[in-house]
Backbone bond lengths (Angstrom), bond angles and torsions (degrees), N, CA, C in turn:
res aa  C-N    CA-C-N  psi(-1)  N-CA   C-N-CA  omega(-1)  CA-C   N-CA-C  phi
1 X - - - 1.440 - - 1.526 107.09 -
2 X 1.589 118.67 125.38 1.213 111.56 177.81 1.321 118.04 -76.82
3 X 1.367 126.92 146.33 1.681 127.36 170.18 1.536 111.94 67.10
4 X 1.170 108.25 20.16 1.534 90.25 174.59 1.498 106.38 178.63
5 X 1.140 112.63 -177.69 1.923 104.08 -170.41 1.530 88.32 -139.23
6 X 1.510 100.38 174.55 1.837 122.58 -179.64 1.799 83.69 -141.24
7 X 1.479 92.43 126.31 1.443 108.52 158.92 1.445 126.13 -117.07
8 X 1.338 100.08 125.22 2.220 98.90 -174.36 1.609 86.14 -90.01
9 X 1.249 99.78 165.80 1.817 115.13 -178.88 1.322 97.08 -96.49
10 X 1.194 132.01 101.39 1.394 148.34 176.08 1.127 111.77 -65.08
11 X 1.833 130.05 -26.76 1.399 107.71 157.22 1.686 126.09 -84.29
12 X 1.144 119.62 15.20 1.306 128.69 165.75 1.361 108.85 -97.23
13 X 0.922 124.19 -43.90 1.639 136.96 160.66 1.227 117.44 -43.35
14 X 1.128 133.51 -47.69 1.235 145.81 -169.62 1.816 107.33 -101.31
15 X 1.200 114.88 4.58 1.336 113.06 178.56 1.125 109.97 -93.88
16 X 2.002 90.44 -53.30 1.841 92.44 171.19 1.593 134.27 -85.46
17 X 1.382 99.89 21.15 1.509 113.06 161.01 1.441 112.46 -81.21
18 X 1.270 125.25 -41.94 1.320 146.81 -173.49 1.599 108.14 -14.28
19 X 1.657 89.86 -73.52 1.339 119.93 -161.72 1.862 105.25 -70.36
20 X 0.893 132.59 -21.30 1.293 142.86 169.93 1.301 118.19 -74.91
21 X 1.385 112.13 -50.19 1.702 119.35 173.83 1.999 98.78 -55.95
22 X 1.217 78.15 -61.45 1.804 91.99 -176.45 1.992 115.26 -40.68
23 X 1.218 95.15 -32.55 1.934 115.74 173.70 1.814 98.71 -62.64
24 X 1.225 101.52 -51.50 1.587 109.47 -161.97 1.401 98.26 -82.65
25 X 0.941 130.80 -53.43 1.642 144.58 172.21 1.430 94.77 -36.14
26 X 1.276 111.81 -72.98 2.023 107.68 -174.96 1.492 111.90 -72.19
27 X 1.039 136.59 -5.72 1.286 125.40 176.99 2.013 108.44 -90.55
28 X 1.019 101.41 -36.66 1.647 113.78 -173.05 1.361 94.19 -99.40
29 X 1.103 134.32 -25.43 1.760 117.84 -170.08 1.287 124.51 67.37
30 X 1.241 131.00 -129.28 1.452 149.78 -155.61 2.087 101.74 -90.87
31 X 1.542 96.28 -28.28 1.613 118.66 165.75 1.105 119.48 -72.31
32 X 1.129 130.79 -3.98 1.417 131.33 -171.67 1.443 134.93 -43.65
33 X 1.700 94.16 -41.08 1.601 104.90 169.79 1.195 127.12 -86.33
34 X 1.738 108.99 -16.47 1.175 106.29 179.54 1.831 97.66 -87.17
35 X 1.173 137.17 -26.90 1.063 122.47 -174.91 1.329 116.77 -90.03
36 X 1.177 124.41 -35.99 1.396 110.96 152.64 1.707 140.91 -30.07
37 X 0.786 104.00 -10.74 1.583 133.09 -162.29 1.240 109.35 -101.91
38 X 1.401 120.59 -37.82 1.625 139.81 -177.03 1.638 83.41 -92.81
39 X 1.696 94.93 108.71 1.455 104.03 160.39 1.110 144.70 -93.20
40 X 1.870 92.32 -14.20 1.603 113.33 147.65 1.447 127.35 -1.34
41 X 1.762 90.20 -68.54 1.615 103.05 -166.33 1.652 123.52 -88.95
42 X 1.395 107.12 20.03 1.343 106.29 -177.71 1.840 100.25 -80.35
43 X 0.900 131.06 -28.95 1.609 136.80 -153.99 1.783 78.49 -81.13
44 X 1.255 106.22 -37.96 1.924 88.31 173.14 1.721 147.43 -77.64
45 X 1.788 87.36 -27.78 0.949 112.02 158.81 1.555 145.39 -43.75
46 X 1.649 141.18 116.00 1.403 122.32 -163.98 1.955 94.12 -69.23
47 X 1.383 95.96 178.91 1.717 100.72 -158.46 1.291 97.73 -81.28
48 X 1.380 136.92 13.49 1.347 123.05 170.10 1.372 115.38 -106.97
49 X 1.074 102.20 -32.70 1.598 113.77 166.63 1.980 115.92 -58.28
50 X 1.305 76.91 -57.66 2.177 89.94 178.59 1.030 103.74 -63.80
51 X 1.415 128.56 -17.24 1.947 124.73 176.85 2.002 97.08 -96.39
52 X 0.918 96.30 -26.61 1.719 93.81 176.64 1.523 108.88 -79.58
53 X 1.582 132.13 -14.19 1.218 132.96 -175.55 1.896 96.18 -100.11
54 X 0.865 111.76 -50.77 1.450 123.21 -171.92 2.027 97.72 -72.12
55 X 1.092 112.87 -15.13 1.489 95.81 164.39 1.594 120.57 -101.53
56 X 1.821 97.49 -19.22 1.778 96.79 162.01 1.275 132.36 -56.74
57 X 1.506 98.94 -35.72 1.182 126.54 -159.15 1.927 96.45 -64.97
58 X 1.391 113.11 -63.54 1.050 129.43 -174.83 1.746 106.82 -60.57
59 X 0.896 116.40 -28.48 1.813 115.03 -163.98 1.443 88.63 -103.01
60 X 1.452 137.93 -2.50 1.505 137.53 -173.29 1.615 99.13 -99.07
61 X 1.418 98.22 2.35 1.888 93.85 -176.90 1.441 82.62 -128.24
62 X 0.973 149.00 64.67 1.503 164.62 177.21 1.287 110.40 -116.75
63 X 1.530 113.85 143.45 1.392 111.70 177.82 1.854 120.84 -68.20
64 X 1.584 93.95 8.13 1.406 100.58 -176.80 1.847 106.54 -141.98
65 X 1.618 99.94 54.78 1.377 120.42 -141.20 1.831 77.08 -75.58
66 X 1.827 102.30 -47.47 1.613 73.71 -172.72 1.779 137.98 -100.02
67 X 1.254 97.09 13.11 1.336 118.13 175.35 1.739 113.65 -65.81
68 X 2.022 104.42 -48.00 1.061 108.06 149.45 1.620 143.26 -55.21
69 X 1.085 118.64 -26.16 1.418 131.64 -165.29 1.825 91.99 -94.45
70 X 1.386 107.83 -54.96 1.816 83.64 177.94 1.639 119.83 -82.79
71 X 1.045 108.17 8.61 1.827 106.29 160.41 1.254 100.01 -85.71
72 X 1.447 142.79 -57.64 1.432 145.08 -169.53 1.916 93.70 -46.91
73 X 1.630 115.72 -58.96 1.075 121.21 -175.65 1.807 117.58 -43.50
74 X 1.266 99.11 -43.53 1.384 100.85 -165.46 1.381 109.20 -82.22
75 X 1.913 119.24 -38.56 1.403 115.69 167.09 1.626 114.49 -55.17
76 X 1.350 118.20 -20.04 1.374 130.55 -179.55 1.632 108.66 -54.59
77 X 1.860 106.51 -55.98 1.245 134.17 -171.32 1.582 107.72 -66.37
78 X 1.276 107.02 -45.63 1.742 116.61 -178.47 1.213 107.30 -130.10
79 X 1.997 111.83 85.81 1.641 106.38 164.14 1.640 114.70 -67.89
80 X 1.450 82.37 153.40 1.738 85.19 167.92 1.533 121.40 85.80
81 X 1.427 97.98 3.32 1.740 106.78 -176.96 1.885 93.70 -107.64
82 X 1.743 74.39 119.89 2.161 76.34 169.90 0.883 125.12 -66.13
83 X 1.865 117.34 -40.58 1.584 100.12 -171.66 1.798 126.10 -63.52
84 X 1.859 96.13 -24.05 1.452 109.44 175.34 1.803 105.06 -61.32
85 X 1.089 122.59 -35.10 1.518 125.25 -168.88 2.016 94.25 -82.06
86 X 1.224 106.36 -34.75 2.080 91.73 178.01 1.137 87.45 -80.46
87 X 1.513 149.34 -50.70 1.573 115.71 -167.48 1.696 108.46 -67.69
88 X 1.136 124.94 -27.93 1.625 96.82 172.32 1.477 118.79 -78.26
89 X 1.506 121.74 -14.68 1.156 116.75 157.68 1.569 133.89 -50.15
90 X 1.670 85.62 -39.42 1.574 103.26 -171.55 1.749 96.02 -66.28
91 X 0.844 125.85 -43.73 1.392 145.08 -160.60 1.574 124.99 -55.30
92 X 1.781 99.72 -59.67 1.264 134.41 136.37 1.622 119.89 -31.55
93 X 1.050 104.28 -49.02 1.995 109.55 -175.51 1.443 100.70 -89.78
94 X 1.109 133.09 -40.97 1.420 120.72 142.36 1.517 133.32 -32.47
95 X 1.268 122.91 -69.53 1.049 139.26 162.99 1.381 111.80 -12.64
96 X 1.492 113.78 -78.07 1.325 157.00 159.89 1.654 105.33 -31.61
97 X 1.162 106.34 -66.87 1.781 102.72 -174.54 1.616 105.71 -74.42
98 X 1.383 127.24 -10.52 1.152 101.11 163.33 1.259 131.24 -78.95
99 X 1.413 116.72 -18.54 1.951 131.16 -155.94 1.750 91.31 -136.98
100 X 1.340 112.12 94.86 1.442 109.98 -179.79 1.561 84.10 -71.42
101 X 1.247 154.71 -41.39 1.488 137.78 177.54 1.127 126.62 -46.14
102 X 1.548 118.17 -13.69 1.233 119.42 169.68 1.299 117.68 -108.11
103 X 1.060 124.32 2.83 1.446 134.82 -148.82 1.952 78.77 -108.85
104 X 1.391 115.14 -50.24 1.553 108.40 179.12 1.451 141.02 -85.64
105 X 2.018 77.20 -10.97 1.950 83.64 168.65 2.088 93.98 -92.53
106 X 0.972 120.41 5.55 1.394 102.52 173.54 1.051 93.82 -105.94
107 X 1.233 166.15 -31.14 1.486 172.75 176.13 1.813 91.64 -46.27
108 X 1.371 105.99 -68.74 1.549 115.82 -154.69 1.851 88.54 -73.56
109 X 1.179 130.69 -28.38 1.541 104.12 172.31 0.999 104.93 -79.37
110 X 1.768 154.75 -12.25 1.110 142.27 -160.66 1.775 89.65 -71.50
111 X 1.841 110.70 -65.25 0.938 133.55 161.96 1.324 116.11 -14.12
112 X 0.901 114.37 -77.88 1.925 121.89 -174.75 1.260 108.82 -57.79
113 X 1.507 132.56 -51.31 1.099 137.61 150.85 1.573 135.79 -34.25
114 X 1.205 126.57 -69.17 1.380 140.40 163.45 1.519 131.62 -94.34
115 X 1.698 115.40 1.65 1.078 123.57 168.17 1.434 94.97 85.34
116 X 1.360 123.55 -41.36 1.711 114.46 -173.09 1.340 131.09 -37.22
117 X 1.437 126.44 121.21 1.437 125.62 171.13 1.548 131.71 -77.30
118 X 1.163 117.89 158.46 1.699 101.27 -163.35 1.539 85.05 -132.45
119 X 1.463 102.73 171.83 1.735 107.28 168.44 1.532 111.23 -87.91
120 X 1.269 116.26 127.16 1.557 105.58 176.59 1.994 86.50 -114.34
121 X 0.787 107.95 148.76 2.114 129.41 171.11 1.334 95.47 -99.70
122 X 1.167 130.46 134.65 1.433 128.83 139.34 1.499 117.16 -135.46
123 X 1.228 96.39 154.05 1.706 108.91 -158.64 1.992 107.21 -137.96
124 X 1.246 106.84 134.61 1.420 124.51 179.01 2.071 101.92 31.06
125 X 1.613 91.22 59.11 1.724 107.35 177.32 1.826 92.88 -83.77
126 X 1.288 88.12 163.18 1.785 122.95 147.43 1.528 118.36 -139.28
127 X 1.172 105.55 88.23 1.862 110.97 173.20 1.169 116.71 109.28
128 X 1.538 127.12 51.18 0.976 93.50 -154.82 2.025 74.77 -140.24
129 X 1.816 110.04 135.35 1.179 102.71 -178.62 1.521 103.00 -109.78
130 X 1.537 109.53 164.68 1.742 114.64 163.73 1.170 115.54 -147.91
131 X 1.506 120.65 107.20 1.587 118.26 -153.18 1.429 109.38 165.52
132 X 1.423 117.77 177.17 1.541 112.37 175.86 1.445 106.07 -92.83
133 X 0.927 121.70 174.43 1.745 122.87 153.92 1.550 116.65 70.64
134 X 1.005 118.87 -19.89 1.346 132.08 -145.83 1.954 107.11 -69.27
135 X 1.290 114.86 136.75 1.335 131.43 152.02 0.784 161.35 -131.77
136 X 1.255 136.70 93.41 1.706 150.05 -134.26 1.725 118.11 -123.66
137 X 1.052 113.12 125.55 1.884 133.65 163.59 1.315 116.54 -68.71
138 X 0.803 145.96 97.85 1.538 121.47 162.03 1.677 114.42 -102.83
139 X 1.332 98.12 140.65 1.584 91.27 161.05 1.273 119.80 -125.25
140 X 1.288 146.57 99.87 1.077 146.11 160.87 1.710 135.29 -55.20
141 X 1.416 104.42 138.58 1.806 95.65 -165.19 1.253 128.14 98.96
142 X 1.167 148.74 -164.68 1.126 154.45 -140.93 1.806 93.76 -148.83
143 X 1.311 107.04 130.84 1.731 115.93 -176.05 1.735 90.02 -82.72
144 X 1.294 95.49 143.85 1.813 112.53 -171.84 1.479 74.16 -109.11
């Protein structure tokens, strides 16, 4: 986007990732990363689970690929423990606040997936939509 940025709220983002990692985490266990990885098995998977593998998948190529992967591991090891579920949150919102590019392609699968809307901010934009349906032209510059 020229001249200006869009910000998603990465701790809302990262909250409702939580619960999805946490799906994939208890179904695979202590395997988690390695099965996540096998994309094979998403077409088998129910859609909360295949959205909990398909968001590991994506946050496991993160600049904090392994900070994420041993919180997923450890909520894997101990379901049902909160503080293990805020450090992968914490982890996640990290993740997220470093790479606003990832922070909106995980936003927009939450979205596409569960219909859920998130807050995106944007500030000193050109073109930039947030909404359903929406279709926009832009032309930038001066017509030669």
């Amino acid at each position: 986007m020229t001249g200006g940025f869009a910000v998603v709220d990465v701790g809302e983002v990262a909250s409702a990732v939580v619960p999805y990692l946490s799906a994939a985490a208890g179904a695979y266990g202590a395997a988690v990363v390695q099965r996540v990885g096998d994309g094979a098995s998403d077409a088998t998977a129910d859609a909360a689970l295949g959205l909990g593998r398909r968001l590991a998948r994506r946050l496991f190529g993160s600049s904090r690929s392994e900070q994420v992967r041993a919180a997923v591991v450890e909520v894997a090891e101990r379901p049902g423990d909160e503080v293990l579920a805020d450090l992968l949150r914490a982890q996640v919102r990290a993740a997220l606040a470093e790479d606003p590019a990832l922070a909106a392609e995980v936003a927009a699968m939450l979205t596409t997936a569960t219909g859920r809307k998130f807050t995106v901010t944007v500030s000193g934009s050109q073109g930039i939509q947030v909404g359903d349906g929406n279709t926009q032209t832009n032309t930038f510059g001066m017509p030669r």
